[in-house]
C-alpha positions as CSV (number, residue, x, y, z in Angstrom):
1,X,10.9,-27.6,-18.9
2,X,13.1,-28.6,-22.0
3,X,10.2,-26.9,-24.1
4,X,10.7,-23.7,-22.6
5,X,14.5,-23.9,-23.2
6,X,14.0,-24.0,-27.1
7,X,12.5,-20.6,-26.6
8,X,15.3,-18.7,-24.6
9,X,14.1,-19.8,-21.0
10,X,16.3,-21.0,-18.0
11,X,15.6,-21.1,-14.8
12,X,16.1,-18.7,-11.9
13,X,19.0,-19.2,-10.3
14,X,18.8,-19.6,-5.7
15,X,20.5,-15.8,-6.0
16,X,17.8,-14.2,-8.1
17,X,15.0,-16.3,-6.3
18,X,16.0,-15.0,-3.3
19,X,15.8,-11.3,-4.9
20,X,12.1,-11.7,-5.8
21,X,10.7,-12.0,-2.6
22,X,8.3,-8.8,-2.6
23,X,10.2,-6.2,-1.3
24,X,10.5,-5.0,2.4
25,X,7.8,-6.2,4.4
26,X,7.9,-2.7,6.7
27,X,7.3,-0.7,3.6
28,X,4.7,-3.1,2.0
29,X,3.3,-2.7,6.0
30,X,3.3,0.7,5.7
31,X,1.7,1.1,2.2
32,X,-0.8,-1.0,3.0
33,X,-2.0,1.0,5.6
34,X,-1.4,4.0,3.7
35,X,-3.5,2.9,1.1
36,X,-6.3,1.7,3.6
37,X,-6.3,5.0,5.3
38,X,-7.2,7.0,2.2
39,X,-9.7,4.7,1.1
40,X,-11.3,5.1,3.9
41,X,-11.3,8.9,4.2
42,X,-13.0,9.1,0.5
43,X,-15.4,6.2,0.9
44,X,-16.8,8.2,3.8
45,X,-16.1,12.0,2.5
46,X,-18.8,13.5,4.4
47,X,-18.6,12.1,7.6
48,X,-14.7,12.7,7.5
49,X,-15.4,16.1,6.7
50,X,-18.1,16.8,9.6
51,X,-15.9,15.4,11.9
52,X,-12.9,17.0,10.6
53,X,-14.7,20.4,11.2
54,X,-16.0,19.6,14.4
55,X,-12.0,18.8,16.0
56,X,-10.5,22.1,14.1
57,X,-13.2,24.6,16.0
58,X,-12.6,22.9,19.2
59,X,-9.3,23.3,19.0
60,X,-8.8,26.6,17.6
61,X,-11.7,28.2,19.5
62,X,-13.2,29.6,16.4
63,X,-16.6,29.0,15.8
């Protein structure tokens, strides 16, 4: 560590090590899933799509 010093570098403090914990864990929760969700929908665009389709006429009657 007293390399690192000649160059300008300290060492976190417990306040600022206690700030970098990654964020909320809800919202990186929630992104995650997020981010699953839409992968999944475009790795499988055409079956998505079909099935998409399928619920909308059912529902609205139109056909």
């Amino acid at each position: 560590m007293k390399n690192l010093e000649n160059y300008g570098v300290q060492e976190l403090g417990t306040n600022e090590l206690a700030n970098i914990g990654g964020g909320n864990p809800i919202l990186r929760w929630v992104g995650a899933t997020l981010g699953s969700f839409i992968y999944d929908v475009i790795a499988d665009w055409e079956s998505n799509t079909v099935a998409f389709n399928e619920g909308f006429e059912e529902t609205c009657g139109c056909e």
